[in-house]
KOLNU-716779 format. One record per residue: residue in one letter; residue number from 1; x, y, z of N, C-alpha, C in turn. Coordinates in nm, 3 decimals. Example, Ala and Ser with C-alpha at 12.3 -4.5 7.8 and 13.67 -1.06 7.14 Angstrom:
! KOLNU-716779
  kefi  mikol     n.xx     n.yy     n.zz    ca.xx    ca.yy    ca.zz     c.xx     c.yy     c.zz
     A      1    1.319   -0.569    0.780    1.230   -0.450    0.780    1.320   -0.330    0.780
     S      2    1.285   -0.225    0.708    1.367   -0.106    0.714    1.290    0.003    0.787
***
This chain:
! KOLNU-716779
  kefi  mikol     n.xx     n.yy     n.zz    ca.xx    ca.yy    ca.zz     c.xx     c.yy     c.zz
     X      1    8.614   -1.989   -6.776    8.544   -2.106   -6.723    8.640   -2.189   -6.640
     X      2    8.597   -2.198   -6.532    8.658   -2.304   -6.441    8.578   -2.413   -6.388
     X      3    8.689   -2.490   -6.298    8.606   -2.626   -6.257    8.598   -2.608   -6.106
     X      4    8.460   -2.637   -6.030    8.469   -2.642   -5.934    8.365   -2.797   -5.859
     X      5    8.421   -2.802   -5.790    8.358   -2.920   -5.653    8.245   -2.914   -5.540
     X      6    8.154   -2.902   -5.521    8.055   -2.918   -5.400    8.097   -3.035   -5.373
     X      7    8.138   -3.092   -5.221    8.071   -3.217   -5.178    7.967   -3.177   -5.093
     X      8    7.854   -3.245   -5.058    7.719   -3.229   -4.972    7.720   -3.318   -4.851
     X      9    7.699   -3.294   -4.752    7.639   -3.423   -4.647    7.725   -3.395   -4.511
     X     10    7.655   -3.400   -4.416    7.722   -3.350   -4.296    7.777   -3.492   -4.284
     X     11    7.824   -3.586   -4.287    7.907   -3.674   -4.222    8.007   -3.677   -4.291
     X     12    8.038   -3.606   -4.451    8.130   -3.548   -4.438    8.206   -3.506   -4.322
     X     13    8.140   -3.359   -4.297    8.195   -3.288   -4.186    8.223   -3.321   -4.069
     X     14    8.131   -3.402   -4.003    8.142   -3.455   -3.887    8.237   -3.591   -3.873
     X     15    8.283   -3.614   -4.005    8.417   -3.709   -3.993    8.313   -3.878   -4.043
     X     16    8.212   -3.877   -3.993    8.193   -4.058   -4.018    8.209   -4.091   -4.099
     X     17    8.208   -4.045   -4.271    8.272   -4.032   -4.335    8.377   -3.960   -4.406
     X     18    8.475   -4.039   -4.474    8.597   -3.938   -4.493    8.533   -3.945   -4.687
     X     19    8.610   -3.776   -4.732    8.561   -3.766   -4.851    8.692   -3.799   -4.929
     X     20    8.657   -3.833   -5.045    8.757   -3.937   -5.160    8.694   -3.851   -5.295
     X     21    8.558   -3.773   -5.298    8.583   -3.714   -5.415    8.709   -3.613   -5.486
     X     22    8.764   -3.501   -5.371    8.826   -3.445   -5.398    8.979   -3.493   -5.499
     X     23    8.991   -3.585   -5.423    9.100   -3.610   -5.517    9.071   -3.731   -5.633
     X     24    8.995   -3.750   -5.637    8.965   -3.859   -5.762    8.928   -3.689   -5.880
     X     25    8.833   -3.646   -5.864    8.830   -3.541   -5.980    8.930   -3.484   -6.011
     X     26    8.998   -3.444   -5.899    9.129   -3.387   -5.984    9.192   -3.416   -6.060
     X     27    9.190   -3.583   -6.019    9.296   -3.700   -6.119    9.203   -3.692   -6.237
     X     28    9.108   -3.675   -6.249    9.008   -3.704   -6.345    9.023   -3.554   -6.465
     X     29    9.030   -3.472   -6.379    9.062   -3.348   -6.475    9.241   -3.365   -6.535
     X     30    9.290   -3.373   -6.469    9.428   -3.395   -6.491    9.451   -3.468   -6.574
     X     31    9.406   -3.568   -6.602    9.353   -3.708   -6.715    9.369   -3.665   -6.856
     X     32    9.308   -3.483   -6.872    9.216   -3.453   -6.980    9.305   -3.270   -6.968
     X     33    9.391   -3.284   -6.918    9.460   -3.120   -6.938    9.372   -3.019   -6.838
     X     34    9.307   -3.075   -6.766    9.243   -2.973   -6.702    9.283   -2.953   -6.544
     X     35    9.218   -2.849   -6.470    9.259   -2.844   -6.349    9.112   -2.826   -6.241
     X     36    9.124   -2.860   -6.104    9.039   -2.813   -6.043    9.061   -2.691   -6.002
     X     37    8.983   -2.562   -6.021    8.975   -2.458   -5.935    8.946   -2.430   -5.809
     X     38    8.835   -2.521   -5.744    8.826   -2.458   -5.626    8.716   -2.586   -5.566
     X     39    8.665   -2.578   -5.441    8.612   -2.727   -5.409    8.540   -2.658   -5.259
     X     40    8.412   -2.701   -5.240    8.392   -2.651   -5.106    8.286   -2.786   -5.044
     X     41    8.266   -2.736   -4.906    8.256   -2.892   -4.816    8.092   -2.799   -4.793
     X     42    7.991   -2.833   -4.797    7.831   -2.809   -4.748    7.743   -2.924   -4.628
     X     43    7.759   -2.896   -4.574    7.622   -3.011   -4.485    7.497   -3.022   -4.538
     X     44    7.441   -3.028   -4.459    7.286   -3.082   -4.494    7.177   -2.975   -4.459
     X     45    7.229   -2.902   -4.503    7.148   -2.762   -4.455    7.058   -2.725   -4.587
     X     46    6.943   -2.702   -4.564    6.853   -2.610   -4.693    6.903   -2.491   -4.738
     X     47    6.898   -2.420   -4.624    6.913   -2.288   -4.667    7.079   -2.288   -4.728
     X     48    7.163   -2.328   -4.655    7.332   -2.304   -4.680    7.310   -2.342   -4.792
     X     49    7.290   -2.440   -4.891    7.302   -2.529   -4.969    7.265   -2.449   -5.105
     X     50    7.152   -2.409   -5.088    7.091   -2.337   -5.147    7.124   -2.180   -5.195
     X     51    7.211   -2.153   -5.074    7.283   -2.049   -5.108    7.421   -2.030   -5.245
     X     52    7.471   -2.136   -5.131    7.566   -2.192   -5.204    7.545   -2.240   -5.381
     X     53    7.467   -2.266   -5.397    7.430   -2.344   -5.528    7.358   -2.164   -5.623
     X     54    7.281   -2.108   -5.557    7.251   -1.963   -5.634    7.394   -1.888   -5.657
     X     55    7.470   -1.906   -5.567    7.600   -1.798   -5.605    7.691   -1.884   -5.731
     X     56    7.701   -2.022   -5.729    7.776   -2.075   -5.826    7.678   -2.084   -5.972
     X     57    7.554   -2.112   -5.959    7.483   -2.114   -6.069    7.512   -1.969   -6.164
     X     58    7.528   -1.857   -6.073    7.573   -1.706   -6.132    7.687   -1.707   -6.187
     X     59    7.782   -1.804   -6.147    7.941   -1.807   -6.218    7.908   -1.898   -6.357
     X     60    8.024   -1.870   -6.418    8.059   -1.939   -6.550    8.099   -2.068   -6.515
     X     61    8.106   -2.126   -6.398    8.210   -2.231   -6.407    8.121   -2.352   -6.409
     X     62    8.187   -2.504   -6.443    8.117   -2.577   -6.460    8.216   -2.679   -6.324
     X     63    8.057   -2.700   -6.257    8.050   -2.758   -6.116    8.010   -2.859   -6.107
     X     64    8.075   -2.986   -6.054    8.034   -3.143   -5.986    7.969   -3.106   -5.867
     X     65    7.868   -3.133   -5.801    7.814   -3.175   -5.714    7.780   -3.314   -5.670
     X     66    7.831   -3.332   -5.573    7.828   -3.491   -5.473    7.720   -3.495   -5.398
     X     67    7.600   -3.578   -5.358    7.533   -3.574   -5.227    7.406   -3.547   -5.244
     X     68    7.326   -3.597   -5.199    7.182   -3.553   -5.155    7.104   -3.565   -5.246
     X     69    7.138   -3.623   -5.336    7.000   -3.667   -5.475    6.903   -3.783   -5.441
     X     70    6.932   -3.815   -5.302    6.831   -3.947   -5.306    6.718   -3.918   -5.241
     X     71    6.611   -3.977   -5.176    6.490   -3.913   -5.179    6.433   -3.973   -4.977
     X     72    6.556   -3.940   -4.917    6.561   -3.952   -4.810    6.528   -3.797   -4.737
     X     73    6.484   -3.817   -4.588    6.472   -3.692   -4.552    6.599   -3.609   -4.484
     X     74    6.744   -3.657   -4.512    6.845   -3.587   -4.498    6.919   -3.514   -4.656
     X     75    6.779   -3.566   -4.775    6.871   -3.568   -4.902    6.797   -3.450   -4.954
     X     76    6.862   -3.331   -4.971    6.800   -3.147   -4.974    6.842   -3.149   -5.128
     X     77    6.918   -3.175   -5.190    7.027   -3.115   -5.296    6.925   -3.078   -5.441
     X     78    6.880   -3.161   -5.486    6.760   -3.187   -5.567    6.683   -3.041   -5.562
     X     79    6.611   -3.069   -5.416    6.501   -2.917   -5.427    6.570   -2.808   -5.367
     X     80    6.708   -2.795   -5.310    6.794   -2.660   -5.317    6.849   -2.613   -5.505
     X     81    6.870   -2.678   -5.530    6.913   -2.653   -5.710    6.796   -2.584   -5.777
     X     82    6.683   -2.652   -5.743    6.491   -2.610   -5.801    6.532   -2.479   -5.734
     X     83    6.536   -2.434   -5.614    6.530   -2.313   -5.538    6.594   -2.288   -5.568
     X     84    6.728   -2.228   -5.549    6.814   -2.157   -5.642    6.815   -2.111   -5.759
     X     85    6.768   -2.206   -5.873    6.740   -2.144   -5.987    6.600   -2.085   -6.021
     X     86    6.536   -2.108   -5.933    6.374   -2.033   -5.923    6.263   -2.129   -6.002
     X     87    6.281   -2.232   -5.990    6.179   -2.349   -6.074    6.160   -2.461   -6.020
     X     88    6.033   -2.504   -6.016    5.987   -2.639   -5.948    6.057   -2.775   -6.009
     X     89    6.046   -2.875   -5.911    6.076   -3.023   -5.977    5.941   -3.064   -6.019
     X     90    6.015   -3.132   -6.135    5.942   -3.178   -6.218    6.012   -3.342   -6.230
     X     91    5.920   -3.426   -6.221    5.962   -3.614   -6.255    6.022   -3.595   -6.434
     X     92    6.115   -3.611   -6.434    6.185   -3.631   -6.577    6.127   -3.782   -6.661
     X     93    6.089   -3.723   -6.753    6.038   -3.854   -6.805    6.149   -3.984   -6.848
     X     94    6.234   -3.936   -6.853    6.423   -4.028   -6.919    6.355   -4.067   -6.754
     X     95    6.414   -4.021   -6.676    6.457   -4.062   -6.514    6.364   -4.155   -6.438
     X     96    6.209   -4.128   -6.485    6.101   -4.211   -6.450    6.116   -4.369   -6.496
     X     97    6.169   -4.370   -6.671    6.172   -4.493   -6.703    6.263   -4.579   -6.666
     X     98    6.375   -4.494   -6.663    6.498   -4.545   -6.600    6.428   -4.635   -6.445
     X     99    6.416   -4.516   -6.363    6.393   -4.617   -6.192    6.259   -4.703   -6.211
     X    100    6.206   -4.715   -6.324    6.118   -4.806   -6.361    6.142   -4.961   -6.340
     X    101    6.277   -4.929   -6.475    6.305   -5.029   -6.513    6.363   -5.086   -6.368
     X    102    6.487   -5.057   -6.317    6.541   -5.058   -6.201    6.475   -5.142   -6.106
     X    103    6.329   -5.116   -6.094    6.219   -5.152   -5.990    6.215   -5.269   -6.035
     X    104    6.181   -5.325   -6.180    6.119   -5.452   -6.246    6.288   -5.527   -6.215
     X    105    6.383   -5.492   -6.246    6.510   -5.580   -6.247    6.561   -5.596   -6.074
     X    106    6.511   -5.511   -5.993    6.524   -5.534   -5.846    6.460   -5.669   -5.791
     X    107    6.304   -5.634   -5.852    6.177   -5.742   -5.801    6.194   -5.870   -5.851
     X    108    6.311   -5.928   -5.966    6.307   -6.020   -5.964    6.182   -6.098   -6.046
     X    109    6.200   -6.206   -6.027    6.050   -6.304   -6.018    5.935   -6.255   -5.948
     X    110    5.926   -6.149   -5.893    5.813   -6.143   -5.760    5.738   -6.040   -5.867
     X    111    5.631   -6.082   -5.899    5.537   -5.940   -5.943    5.501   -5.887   -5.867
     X    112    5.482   -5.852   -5.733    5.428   -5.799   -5.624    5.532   -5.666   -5.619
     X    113    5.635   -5.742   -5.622    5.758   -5.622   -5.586    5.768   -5.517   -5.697
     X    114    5.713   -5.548   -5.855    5.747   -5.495   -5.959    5.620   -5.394   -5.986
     X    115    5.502   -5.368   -5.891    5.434   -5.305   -5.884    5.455   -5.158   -5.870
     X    116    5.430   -5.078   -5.980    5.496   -4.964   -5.975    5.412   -4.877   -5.913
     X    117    5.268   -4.949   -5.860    5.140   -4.822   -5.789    5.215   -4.905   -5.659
     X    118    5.285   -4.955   -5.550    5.373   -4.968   -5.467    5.354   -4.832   -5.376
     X    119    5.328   -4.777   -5.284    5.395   -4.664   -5.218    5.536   -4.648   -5.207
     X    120    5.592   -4.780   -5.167    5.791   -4.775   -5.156    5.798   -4.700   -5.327
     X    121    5.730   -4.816   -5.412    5.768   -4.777   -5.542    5.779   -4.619   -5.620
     X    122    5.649   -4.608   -5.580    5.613   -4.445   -5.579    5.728   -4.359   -5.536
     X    123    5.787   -4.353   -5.421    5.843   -4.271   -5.280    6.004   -4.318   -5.405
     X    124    6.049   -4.432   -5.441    6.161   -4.430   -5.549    6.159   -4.340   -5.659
     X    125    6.038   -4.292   -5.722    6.018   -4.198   -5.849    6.070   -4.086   -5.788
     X    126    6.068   -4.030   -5.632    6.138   -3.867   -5.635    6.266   -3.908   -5.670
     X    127    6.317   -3.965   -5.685    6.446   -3.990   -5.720    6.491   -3.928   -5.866
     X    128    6.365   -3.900   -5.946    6.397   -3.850   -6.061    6.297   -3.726   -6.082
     X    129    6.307   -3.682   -5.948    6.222   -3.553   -5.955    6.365   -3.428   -5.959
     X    130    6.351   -3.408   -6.080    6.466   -3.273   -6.130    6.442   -3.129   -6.094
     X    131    6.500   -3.019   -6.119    6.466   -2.899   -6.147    6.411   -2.858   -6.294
     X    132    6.300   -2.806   -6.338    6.246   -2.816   -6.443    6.338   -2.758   -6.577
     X    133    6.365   -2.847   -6.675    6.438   -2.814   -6.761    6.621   -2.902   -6.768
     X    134    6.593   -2.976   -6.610    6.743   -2.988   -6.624    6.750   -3.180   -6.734
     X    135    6.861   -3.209   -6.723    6.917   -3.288   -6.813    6.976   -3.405   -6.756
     X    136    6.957   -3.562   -6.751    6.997   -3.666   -6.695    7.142   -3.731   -6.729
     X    137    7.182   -3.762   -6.595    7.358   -3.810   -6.633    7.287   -3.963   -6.658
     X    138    7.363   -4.054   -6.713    7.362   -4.174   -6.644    7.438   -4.263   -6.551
     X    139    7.345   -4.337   -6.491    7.416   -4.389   -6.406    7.461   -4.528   -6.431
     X    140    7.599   -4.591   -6.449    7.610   -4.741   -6.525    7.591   -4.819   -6.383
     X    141    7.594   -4.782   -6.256    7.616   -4.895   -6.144    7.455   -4.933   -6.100
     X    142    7.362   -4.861   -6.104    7.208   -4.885   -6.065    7.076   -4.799   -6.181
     X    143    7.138   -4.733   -6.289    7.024   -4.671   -6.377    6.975   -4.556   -6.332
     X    144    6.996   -4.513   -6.181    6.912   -4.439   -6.108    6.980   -4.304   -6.188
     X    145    6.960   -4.206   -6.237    7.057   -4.133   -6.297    7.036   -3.978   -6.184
     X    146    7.160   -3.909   -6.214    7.206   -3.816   -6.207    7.115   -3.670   -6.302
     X    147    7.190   -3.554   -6.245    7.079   -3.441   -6.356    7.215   -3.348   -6.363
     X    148    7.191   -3.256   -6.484    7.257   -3.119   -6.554    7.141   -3.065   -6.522
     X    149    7.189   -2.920   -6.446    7.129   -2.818   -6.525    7.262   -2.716   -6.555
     X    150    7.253   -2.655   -6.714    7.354   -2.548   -6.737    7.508   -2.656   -6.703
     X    151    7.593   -2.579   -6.654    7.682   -2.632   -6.659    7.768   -2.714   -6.517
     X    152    7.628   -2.742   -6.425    7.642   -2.780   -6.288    7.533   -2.933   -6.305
     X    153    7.652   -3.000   -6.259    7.634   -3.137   -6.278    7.602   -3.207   -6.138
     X    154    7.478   -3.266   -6.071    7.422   -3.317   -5.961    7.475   -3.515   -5.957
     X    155    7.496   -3.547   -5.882    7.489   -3.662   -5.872    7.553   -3.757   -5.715
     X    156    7.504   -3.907   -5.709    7.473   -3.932   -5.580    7.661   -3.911   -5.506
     X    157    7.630   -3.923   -5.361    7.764   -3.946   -5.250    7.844   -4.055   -5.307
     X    158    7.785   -4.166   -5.359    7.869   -4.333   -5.350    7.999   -4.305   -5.442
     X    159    8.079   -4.301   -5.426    8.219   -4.305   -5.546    8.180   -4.386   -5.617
     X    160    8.163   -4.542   -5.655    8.101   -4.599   -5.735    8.003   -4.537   -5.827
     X    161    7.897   -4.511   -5.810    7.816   -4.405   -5.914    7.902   -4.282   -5.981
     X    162    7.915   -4.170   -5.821    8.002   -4.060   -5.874    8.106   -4.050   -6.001
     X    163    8.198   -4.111   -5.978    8.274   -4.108   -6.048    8.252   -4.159   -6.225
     X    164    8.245   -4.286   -6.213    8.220   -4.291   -6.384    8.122   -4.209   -6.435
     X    165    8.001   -4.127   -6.321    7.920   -4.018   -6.368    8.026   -3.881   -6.429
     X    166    8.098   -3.861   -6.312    8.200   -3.753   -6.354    8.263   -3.772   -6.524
     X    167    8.280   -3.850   -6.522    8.370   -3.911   -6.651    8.281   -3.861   -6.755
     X    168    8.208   -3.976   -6.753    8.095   -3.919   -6.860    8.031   -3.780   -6.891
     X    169    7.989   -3.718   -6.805    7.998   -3.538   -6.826    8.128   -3.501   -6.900
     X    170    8.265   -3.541   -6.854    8.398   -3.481   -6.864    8.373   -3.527   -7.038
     X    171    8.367   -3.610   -7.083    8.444   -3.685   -7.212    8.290   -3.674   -7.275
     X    172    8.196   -3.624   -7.262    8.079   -3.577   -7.340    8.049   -3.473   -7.327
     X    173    8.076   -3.407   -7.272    8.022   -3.240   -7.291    8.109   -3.141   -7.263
     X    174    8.231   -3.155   -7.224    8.348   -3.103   -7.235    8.462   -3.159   -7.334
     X    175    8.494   -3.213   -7.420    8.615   -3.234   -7.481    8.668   -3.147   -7.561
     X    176    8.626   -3.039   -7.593    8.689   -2.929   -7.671    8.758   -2.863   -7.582
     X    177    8.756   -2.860   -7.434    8.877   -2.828   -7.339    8.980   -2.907   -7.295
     X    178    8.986   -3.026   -7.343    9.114   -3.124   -7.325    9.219   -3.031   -7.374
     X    179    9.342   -3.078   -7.312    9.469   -3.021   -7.333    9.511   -2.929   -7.419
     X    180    9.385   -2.781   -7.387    9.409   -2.711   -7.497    9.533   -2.624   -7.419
     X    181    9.563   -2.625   -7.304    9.671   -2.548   -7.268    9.750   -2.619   -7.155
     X    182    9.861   -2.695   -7.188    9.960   -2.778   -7.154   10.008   -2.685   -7.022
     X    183    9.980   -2.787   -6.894   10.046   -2.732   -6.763   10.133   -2.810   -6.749
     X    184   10.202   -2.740   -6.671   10.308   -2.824   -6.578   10.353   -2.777   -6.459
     X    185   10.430   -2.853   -6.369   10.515   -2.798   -6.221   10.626   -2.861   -6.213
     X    186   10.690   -2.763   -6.128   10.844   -2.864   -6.094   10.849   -2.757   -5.971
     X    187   10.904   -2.845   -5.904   10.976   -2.788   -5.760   11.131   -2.838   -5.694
     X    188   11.196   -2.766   -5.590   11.278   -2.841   -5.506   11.240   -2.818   -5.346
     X    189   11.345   -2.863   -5.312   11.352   -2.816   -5.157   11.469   -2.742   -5.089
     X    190   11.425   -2.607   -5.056   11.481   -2.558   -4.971   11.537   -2.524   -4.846
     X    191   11.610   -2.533   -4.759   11.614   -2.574   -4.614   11.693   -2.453   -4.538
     X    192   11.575   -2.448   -4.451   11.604   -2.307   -4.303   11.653   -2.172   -4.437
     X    193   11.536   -2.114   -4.495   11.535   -2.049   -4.499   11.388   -1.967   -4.483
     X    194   11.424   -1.825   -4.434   11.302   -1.765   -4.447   11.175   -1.740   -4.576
     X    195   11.041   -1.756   -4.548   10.965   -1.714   -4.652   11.017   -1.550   -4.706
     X    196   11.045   -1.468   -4.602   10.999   -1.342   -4.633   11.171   -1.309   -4.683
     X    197   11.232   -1.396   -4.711   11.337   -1.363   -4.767   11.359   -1.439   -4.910
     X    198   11.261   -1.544   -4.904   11.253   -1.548   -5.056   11.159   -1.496   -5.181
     X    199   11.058   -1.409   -5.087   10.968   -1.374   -5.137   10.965   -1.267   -5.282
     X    200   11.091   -1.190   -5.228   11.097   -1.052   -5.346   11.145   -1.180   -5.505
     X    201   11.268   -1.282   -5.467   11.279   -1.371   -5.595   11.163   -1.410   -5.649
     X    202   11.048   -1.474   -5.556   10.886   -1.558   -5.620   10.828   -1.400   -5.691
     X    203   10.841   -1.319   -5.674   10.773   -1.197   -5.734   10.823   -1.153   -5.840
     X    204   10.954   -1.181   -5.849   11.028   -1.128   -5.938   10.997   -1.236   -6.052
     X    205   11.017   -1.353   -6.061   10.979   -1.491   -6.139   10.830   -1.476   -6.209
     X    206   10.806   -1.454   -6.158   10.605   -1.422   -6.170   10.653   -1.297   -6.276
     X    207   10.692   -1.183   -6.268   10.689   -1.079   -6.300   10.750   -1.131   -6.458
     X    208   10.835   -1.228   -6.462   10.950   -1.213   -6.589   10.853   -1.315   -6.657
     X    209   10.777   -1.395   -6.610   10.679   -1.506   -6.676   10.525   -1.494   -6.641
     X    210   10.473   -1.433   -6.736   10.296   -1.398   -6.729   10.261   -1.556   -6.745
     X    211   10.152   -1.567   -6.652   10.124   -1.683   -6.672   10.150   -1.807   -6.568
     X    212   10.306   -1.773   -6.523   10.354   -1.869   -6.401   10.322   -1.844   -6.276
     X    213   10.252   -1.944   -6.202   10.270   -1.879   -6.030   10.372   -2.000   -5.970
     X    214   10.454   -1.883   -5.859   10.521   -1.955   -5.805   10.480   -1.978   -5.628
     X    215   10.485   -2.127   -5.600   10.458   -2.138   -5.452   10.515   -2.247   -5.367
     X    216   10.471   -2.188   -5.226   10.573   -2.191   -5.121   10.502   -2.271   -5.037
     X    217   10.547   -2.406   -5.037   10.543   -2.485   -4.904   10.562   -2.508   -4.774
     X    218   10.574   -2.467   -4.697   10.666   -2.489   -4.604   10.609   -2.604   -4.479
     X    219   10.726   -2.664   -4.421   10.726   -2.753   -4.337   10.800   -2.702   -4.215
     X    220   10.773   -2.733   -4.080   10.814   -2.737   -4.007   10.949   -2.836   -3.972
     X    221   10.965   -2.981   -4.005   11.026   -3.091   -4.055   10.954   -3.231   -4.032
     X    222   11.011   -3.335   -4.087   10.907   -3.442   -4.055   11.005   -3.550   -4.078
     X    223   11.037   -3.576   -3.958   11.134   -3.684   -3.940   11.083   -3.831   -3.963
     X    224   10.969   -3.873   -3.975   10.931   -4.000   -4.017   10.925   -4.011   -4.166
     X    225   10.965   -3.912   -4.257   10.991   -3.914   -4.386   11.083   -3.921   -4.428
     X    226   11.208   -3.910   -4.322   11.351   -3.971   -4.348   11.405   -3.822   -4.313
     X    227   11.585   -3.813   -4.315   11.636   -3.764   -4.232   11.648   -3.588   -4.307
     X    228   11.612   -3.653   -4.496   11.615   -3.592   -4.545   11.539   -3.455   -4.506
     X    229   11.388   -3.483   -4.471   11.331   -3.386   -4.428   11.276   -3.351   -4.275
     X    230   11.370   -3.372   -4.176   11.380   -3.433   -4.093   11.406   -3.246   -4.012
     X    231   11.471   -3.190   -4.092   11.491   -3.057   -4.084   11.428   -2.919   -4.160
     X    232   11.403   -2.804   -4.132   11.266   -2.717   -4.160   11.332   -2.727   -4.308
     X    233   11.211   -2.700   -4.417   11.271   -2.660   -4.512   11.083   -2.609   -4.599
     X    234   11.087   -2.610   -4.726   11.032   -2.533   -4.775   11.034   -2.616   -4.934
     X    235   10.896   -2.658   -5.020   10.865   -2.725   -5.094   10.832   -2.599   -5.189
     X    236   10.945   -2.544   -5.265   10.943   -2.439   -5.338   10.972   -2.453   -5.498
     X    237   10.837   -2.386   -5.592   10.848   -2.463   -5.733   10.746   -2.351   -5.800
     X    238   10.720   -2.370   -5.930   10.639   -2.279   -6.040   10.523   -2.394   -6.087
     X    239   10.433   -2.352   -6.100   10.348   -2.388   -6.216   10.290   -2.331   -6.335
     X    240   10.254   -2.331   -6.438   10.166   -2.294   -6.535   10.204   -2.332   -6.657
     X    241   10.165   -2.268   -6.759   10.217   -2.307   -6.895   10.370   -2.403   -6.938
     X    242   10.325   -2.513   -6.975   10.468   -2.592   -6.981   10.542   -2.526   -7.074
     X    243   10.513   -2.426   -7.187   10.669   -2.417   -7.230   10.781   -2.299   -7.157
     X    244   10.704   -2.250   -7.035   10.764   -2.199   -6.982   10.837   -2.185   -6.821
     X    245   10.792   -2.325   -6.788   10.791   -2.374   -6.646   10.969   -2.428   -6.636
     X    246   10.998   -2.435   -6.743   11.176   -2.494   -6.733   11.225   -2.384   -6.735
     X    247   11.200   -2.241   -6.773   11.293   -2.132   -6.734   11.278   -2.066   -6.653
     X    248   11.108   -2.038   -6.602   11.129   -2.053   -6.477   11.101   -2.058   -6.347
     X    249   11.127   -2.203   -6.363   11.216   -2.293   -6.266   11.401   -2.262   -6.252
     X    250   11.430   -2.224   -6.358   11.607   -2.232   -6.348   11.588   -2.040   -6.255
     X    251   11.524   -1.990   -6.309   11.590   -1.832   -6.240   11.495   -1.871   -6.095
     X    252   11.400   -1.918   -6.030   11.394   -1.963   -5.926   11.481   -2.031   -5.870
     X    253   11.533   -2.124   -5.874   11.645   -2.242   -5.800   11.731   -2.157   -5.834
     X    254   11.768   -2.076   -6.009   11.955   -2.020   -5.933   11.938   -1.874   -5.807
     X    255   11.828   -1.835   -5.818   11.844   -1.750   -5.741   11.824   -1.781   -5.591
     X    256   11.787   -1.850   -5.532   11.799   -1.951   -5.434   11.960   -1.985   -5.369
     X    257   11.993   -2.029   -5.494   12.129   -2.136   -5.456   12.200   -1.984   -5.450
     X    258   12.181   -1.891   -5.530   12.278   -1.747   -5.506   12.292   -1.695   -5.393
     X    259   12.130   -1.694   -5.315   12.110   -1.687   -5.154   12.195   -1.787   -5.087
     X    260   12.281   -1.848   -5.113   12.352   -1.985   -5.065   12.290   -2.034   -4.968
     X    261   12.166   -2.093   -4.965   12.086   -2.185   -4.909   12.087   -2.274   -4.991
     X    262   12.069   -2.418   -4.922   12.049   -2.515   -4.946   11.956   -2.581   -5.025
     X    263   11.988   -2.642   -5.130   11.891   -2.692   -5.260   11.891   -2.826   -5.298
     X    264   11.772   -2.875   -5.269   11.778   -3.017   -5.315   11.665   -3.049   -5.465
     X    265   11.720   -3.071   -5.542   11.638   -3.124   -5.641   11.592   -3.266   -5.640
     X    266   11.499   -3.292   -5.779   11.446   -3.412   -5.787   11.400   -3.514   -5.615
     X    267   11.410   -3.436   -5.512   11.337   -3.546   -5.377   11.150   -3.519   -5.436
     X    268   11.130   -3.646   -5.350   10.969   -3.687   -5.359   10.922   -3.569   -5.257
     X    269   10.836   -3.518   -5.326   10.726   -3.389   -5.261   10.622   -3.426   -5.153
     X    270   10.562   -3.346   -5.105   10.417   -3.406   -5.042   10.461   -3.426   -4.917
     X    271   10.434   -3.443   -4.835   10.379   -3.491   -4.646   10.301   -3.371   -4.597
     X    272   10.361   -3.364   -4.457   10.294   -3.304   -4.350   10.381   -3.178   -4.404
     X    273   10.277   -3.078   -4.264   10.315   -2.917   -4.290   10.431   -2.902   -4.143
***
């Protein structure tokens, strides 16, 4: 079982908006011993969407989905999930009372507004039109809730909602996978050397530790990050199981420094490529 990411919505793609889920879940799995596996970007397409959502529904893994639950005519996500799994929406009765209530605490003083035979009012209930059988997140920022089906979790674009939705799935229906298997990473930096000459050592490391992968950064240089990396070098390190990421790490870096190339430990990771 792994974890994976849909975000939905072509302005994603088209840039007007920039996406912020990706790395908030990660932090969010990371939180809890876990990792993200894999993450993919969808527009606003029926059919893609839909595709997309039948091939992951077939995997084991348990999937966040971002986008398109609202009951606009750019918002597909809802009745691609119904299609995909081969079953109509159905108004959830949890989800009905919920945007009920929602309606009466919107309207205020106005009974006019709290009229739930309303057409606006009405046209708010698809909002809790599910795939038949699936299961409501909640939502703490507006009530409007979110849906499960299986182990693929739907809920709206806004980070505000998203996220404490994420949470709540994570720390209610997953906690028997918290930190049942302790990761870790460490890296250094290497400078002007070739990939394909360090490559047979990363194979060899892998080979002596089941379990560890080792990987290769590389930069061109990036002189606005200081002078340090200012020259080509290579963001080279192990991950996996922590009780074995300190040894190796040592037969990576000594075999490195044996290549008598240049080794810098403990610098801050991360920039440009």
């Amino acid at each position: 079982m792994g974890f994976g990411l849909i975000v939905i919505g072509d302005e994603i793609l088209s840039g007007r908006r920039e996406d912020k889920h990706l790395r908030r879940c990660i932090a969010l799995l990371a939180e809890r011993g876990l990792a993200l596996d894999w993450a993919e970007y969808v527009g606003d397409d029926r059919e893609r969407i839909t595709a997309t959502l039948r091939r992951t529904f077939a995997s084991q893994d348990v999937v966040f989905c971002t986008g398109g639950i609202g009951a606009t005519p750019d918002d597909h996500t809802r009745q691609c999930a119904a299609a995909a799994l081969g079953v109509p929406l159905a108004l959830h009765p949890e989800a009905e009372a919920l945007i009920a209530q929602r309606i009466r605490d919107t309207a205020g003083d106005d009974p006019a507004k709290a009229d739930l035979m309303l057409p606006e009012n009405q046209h708010r209930f698809k909002m809790g039109e599910f795939p038949r059988g699936a299961r409501i997140i909640p939502n703490s920022y507006n009530r409007i809730p979110g849906f499960s089906v299986a182990d693929h979790h739907f809920m709206p674009g806004f980070p505000v909602m998203a996220w404490p939705m994420m949470e709540w799935v994570l720390d209610t229906l997953y906690p028997h996978l918290f930190h049942r298997d302790t990761q870790a990473e460490r890296s250094f930096l290497v400078f002007e050397a070739p990939e394909s000459t360090l490559t047979p050592l990363m194979e060899a490391v892998e080979a002596a530790f089941p379990g560890i992968r080792v990987f290769s950064l590389p930069s061109v240089g990036d002189a606005q990050r200081g002078e340090l990396y200012a020259r080509r070098h290579i963001d080279l390190g192990v991950k996996g199981p922590a009780a074995s990421v300190d040894a190796a790490y040592a037969m990576l870096r000594d075999g490195v420094v044996g290549m008598r190339f240049e080794v810098v430990e403990g610098a801050v990771q991360g920039g440009a490529a």
